[in-house]
C-alpha positions as CSV (number, residue, x, y, z in Angstrom):
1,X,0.0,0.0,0.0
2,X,1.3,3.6,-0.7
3,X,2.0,5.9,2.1
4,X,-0.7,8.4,0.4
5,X,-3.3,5.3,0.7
6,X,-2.1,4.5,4.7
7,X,-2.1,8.2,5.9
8,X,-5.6,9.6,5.1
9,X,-5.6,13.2,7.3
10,X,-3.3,14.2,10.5
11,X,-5.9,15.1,13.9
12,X,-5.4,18.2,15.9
13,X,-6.9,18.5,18.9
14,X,-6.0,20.2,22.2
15,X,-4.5,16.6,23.4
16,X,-2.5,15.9,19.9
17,X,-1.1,19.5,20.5
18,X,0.0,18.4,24.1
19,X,1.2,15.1,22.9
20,X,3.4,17.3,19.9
21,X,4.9,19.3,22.2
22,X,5.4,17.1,25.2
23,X,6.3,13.6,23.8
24,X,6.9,14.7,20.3
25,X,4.3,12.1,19.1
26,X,2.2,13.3,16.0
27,X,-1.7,11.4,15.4
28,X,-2.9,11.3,11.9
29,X,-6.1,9.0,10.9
30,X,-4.9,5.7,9.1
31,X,-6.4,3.2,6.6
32,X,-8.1,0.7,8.3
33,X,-6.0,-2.6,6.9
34,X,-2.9,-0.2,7.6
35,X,-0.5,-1.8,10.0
36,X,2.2,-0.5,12.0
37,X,5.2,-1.2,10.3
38,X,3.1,0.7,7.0
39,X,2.4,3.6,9.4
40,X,6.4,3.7,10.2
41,X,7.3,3.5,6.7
42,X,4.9,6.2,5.0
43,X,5.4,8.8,8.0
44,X,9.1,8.1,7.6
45,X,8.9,8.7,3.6
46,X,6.3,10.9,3.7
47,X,8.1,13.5,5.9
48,X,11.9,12.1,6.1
49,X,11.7,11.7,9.5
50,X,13.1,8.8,11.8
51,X,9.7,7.3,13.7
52,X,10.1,5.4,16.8
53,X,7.0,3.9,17.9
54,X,3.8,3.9,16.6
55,X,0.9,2.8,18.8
56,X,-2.9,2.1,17.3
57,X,-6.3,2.9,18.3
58,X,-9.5,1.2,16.0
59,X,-13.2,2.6,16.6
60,X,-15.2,-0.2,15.6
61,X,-18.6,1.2,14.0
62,X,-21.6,2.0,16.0
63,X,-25.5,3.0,16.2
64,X,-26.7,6.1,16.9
65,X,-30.1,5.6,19.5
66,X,-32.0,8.5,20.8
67,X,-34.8,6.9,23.4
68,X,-34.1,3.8,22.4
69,X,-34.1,3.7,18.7
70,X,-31.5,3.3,16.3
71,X,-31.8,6.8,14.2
72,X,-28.6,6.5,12.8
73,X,-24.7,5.1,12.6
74,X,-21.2,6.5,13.4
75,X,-18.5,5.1,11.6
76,X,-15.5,3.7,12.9
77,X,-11.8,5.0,13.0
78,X,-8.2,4.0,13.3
79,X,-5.4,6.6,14.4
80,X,-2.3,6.0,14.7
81,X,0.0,7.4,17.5
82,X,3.1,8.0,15.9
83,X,6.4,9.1,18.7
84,X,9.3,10.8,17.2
85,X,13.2,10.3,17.4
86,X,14.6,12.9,19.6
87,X,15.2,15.9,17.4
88,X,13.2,15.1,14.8
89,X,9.9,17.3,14.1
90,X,7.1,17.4,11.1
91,X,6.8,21.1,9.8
92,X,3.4,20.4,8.9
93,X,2.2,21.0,12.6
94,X,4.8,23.9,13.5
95,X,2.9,26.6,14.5
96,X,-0.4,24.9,15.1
């Protein structure tokens, strides 16, 4: 798979921003099938960057119910976690 098909958007949010600038970790929202080692290589290609670890969250699908009743569904996610060699940054998220 191509790291433009494994990385689909990055996620900032108050706690990504912490995460950036406290343990230099970076989120982005992956491809489902993705794997870690994928995640490693596009992040490392795709910003020529060294990647330590990469940790993985899934949100599995799920119903929407207001008083009982299904009125709708939320899809699921997968984000990947992605911490940083030391000295290593992504200018994409300077400045956010």
């Amino acid at each position: 798979m191509e790291y433009t098909h494994v990385l689909l958007k990055p996620l900032l949010t108050e706690k990504t921003t912490l995460l950036k600038e406290g343990a230099n970790q970076v989120t982005f929202y992956v491809h489902p099938k993705a794997n870690k080692i994928e995640i490693k290589q596009a992040v490392e290609k795709a910003f020529n960057v060294k990647v330590q670890t990469v940790n993985v969250v899934s949100k599995a699908p799920s119903d929407r119910k207001r008083q009982g009743r299904v009125v709708g569904r939320m899809s699921g996610y997968k984000k990947a976690y992605v911490t940083l060699a030391r000295g290593e940054k992504i200018e994409f998220f300077e400045g956010v």
